[in-house]
N, C-alpha and C positions, 0 to 999 in steps of 0.2 A: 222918248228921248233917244236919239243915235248912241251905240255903246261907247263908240271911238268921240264925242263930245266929251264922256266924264273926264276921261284922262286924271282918274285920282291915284292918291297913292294907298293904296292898303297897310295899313299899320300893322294888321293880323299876317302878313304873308310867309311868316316863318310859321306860323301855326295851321294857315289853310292854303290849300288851292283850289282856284277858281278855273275847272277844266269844259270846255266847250265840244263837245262829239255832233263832224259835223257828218249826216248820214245821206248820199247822196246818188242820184244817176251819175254815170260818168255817159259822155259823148268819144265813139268809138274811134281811137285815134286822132285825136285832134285837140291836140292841148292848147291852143287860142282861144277855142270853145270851151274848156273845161276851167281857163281862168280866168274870164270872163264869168261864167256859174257859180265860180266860188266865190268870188271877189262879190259878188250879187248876196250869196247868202252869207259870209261874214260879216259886212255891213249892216244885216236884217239883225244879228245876235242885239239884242236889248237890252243884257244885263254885262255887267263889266267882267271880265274874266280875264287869265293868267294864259292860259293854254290851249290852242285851238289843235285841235287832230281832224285830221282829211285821211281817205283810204290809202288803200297803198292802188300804187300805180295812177294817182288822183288822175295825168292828165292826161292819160289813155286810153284807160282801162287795162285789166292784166293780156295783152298781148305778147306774140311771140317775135311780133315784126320788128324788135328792138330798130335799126339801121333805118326805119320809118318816123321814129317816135322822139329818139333820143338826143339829150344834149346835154353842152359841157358843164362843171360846177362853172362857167362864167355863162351861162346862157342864160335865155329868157325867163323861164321858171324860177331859177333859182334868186333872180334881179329881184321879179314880182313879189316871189315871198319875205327876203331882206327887205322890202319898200313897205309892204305891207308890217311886216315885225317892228320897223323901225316905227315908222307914225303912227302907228296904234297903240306903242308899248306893253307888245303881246309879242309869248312867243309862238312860232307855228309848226306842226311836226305835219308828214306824210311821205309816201316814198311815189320815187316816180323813176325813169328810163334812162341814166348815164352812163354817157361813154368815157371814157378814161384809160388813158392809157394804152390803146388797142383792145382792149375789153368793153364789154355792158354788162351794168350791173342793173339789180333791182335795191335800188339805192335808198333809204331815209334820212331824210335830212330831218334835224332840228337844229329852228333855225331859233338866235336869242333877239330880243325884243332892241338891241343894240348892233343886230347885224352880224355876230357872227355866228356862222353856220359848223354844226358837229355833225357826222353819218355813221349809217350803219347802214352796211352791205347784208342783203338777207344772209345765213347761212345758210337756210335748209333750201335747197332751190329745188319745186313740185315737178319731180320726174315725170310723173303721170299726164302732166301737160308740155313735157319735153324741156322744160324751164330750166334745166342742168346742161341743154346742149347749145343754148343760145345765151346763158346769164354766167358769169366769173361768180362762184358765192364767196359770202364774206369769211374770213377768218375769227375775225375779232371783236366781241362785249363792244357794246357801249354804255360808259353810264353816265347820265348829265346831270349835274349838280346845277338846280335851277332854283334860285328863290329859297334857297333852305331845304332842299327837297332831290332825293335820287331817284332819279327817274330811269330802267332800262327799257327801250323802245326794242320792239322786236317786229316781224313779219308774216303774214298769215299762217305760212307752213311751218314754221319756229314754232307755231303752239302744239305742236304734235307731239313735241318735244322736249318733256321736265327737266333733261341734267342742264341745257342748254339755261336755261330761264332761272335753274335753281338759286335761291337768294343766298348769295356767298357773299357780296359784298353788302348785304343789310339795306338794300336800296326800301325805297319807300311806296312804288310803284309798277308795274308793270304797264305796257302800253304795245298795243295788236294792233298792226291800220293792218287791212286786210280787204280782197276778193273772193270770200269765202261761198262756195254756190252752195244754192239752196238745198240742195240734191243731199246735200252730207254739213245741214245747217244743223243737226240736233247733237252732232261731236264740237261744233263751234261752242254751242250754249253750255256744256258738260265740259270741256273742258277751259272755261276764262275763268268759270264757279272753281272748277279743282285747280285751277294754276292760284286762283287768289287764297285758296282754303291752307291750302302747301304752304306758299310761301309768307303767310301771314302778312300780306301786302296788299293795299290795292290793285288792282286788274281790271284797267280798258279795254276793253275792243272796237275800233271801228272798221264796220264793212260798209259796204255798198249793197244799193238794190238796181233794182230794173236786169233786162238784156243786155250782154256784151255780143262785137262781133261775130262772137262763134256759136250766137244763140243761147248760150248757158242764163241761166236765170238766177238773180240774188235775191234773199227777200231781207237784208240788213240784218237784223238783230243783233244790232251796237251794242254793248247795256257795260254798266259797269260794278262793281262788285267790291265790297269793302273787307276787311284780314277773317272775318267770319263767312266768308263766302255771302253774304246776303247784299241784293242788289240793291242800289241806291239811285240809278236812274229812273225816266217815265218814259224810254223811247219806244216808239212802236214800229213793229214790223212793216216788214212788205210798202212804204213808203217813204220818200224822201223828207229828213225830221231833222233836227237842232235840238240838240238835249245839253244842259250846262249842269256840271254835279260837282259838288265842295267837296274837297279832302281832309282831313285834319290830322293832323301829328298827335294828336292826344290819343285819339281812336288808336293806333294804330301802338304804342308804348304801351297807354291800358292794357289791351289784351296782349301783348309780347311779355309784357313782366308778370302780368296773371297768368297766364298758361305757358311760357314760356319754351313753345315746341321748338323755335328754332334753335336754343339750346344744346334741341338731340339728335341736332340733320348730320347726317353722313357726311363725311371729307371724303374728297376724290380730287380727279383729275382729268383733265378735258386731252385727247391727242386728237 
C-alpha cells in the first residue's frame, strides 16, 4: 500500500514519532536530478511516518560552487518540499544552497506538513574544505516544536561541537543531515552515540553515500540513537537505504527522572 494513501491521523503523536532517514547518492550539482530521486524514494517509504530527513546539501551534494547551485527561499526546492509536506501531511527537513541577502548559506529548512518552512543556517562552516570562505555561517539555535515534540536540527560539522548542541532548552531530539566522508566516518559513529548519551535525547544522523564531484567517498552510516546511547535503527552502510525508527516521550522522562543527569549540566554561555 503507497504510504501517502493512509493519510491517518495518529492518536499517539504526542507520545511517538514516526522518523524516516532517507540515505542516499546525491547527483553532483544538479538539483532537478536530485529532486526527482527523492521524490522517487519518498513515495517507495511504505509505512506512514511524521518526519522525513534528507542530507545536507540534498541537491547538490556538499559543494563549493554555491553561485552554480543556489536558490531563493521562493525557489524551486523550497516549492517542492512545501508541495510535498503539504499533500502528504508529513513534515520534511534537509539543508541545501541559499542565497539571501547577498550572501549563501548552508541552509536547513524544516519544512511543516502545513507549509510553513523554519531554518537553520549551519554555524560551524568546514574550514578544511574552504566552506567558511564561500558560506555566511549561521548565528542562531533553532528549535522546532513539532507534534508535541522539540526537535533541534543541526549540520554535519556542528557535531564536532557539544557546547553548541548542549540540551539547555530540554529539547527531545537532536537531528545531523550531513556530507560526512568516509575517510573520518568512525568520529561520525562516536560522536551521534556521545551527543545522544550527553544529552540524554535522541540523536539522528543522516549522511550520504557514494562519490561527490571532488572524488571524496561516503559510505552513510545514518543510524539513530535513543537517551542511552544505544541504537535503534537497521540502516546499513556503504549503500543507498530508507530506515523508519519510532520515538517515544515515555523513553526518554523514564530515564531523565531515573538518572536525572541533566540536572547537573553546566550553565554557561555562548558569544
Amino acid at each position: 500500500m503507497d504510504f501517502f494513501c493512509l493519510n491517518f491521523v495518529n492518536l499517539n503523536m504526542q507520545n511517538q514519532l514516526s522518523v524516516a532517514l532517507i540515505q542516499s547518492n546525491l547527483v553532483w550539482e544538479n538539483p532537478e536530478q536530485n529532486r526527482i530521486n527523492f521524490s522517487q524514494k519518498i513515495n517507495a517509504i511504505s509505512k506512514p511516518v511524521d518526519l522525513i530527513i534528507l542530507p545536507e546539501m540534498f541537491t547538490s551534494g556538499f559543494t563549493m560552487h554555491a553561485a552554480q547551485v543556489s536558490e531563493a527561499m521562493t525557489g524551486t526546492t523550497v516549492s517542492w518540499m512545501r508541495d510535498l509536506a503539504q499533500q502528504n501531511q508529513v513534515a520534511i527537513t534537509g539543508s541545501l544552497v541559499i542565497a539571501d541577502q547577498n550572501a549563501f548559506y548552508n541552509r536547513l529548512l524544516f519544512v511543516m506538513p502545513d507549509g510553513d518552512v523554519q531554518y537553520y543556517d549551519k554555524k560551524h562552516t568546514f574550514t578544511l574544505a574552504g566552506e567558511d570562505r564561500v558560506y555566511k555561517a549561521g548565528k542562531k539555535p533553532l528549535i522546532v516544536d513539532y507534534r508535541g515534540w522539540k526537535l533541534k536540527p543541526l549540520v554535519c560539522y556542528d557535531l564536532r561541537f557539544p557546547v553548541w548542541a548542549r540540551n539547555t532548552e530540554d529539547y527531545d531530539a537532536l537531528i545531523y543531515v550531513a556530507n560526512w566522508p568516509k575517510v573520518r566516518i568512525s568520529a561520525w559513529d562516536a560522536l551521534l552515540k556521545a551527543r545522544a548519551i550527553e544529552n540524554m535525547s535522541y540523536c539522528i544522523g543522516v549522511n550520504r553515500v557514494g562519490l561527490d564531484g571532488n572524488n571524496y567517498e561516503y559510505s552513510g552510516h545514518s543510524a539513530a540513537y535513543d537517551v542511552l546511547g544505544e541504537r535503534i535503527d537497521y540502516m546499513l552502510p556503504n549503500k543507498e537505504a530508507i530506515d523508519v525508527v519510532t520515538l517515544y516521550k515515555n523513553h526518554i522522562s523514564k530515564y531523565r527522572e531515573k538518572l536525572g543527569f541533566l540536572k547537573d549540566r553546566d550553565t554557561f554561555s555562548l558569544k
